[in-house]
C-alpha positions as CSV (number, residue, x, y, z in Angstrom):
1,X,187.4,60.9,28.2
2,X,189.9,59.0,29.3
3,X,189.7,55.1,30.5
4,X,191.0,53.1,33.6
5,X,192.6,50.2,32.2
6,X,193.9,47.6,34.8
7,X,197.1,48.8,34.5
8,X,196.6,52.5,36.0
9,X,194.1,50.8,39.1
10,X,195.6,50.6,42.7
11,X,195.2,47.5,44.4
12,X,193.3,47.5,47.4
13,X,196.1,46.5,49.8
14,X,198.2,49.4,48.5
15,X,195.5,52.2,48.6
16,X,194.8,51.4,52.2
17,X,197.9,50.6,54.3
18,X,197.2,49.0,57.4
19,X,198.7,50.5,60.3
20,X,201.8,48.6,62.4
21,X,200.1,46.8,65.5
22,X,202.2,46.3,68.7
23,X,201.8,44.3,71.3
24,X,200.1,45.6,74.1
25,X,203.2,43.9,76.0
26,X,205.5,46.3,74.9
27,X,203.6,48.6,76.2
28,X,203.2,47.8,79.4
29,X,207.0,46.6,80.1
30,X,208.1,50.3,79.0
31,X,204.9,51.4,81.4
32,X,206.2,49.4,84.3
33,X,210.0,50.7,82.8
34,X,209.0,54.0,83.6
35,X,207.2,53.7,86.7
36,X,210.8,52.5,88.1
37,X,212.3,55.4,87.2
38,X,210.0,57.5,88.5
39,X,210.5,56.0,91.6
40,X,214.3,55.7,91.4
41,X,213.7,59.2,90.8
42,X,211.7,60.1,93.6
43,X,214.4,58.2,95.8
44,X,217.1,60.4,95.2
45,X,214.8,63.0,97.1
46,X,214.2,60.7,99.7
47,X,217.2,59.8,100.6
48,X,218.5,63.5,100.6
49,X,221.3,62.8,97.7
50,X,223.2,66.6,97.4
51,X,225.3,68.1,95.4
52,X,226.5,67.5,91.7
53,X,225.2,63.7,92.0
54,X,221.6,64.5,93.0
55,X,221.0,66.8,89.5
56,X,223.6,64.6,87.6
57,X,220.6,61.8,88.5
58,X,217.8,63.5,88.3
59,X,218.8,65.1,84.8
60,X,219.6,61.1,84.0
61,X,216.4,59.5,84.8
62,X,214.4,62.3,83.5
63,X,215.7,61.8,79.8
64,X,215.8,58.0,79.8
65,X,212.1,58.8,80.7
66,X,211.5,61.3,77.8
67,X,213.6,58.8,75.3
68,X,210.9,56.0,76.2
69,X,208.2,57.8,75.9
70,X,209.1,59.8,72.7
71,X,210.6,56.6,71.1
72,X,207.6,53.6,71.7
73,X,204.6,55.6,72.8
74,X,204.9,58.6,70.2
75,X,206.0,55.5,67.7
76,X,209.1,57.7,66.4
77,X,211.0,53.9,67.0
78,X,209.4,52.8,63.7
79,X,209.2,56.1,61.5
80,X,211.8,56.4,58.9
81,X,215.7,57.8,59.5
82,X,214.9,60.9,57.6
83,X,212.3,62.1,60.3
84,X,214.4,60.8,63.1
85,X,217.3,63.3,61.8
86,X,214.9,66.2,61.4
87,X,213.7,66.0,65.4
88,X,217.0,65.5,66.6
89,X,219.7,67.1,65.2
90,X,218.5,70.8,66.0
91,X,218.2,69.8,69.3
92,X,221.7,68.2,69.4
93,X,222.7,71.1,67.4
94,X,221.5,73.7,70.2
95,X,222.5,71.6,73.2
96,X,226.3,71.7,71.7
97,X,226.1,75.7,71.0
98,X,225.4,76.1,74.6
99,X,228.2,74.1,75.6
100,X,230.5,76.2,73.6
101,X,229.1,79.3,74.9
102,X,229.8,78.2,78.0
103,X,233.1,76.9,77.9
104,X,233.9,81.0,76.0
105,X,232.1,82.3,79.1
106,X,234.3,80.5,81.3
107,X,237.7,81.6,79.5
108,X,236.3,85.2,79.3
109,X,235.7,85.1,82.8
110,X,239.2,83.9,84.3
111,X,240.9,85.9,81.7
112,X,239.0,89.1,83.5
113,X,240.1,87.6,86.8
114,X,243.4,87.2,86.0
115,X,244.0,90.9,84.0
116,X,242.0,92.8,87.1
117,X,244.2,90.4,89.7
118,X,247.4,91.7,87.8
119,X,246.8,95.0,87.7
């Protein structure tokens, strides 16, 4: 049998960490944050805003919306750099696959234009 000298025992502040506690501030100024963008959201409706300005807004608020929530109230503002990397760079990854497969679509596509417009 084996003995637990002081040496091998974890001290109780380690074996328990406390968890970070924010102030309930913060979380009400990002509430209020996002209840403004809601609305500057819902104005773009409102005030009938058309064409490539109404989604370019729309498509704005709507991720400064999703950044504050997924950064302060899903905590990913305090968790290490390692995890941040892990949840965005596939993302970032995919997003910039798409934009190449678009920009070969559109080169594919005037390239047919211009060989059936020759012929």
């Amino acid at each position: 049998m084996s003995q637990i000298t002081n040496k091998d025992a974890v001290p109780a502040e380690e074996e328990q960490a406390q968890p970070k506690v924010h102030p309930i501030s913060l979380y009400l100024k990002i509430w209020g944050l996002l209840f403004v963008l809601s609305t500057m959201s819902y104005m773009v409706d409102f005030f009938e805003v058309q064409g490539i300005l109404r989604w370019t807004l729309i498509l704005l608020f709507m991720s400064l919306k999703a950044g504050l929530i997924i950064t302060i109230f899903m905590h990913v503002r305090w968790e290490r750099m390692a995890l941040k990397l892990v949840l965005f760079l596939p993302p970032l990854a995919i997003v910039v696959f798409i934009s190449l497969m678009a920009i070969e679509g559109d080169y594919t596509f005037v390239n047919r234009l211009l060989s059936f417009i020759s012929v």
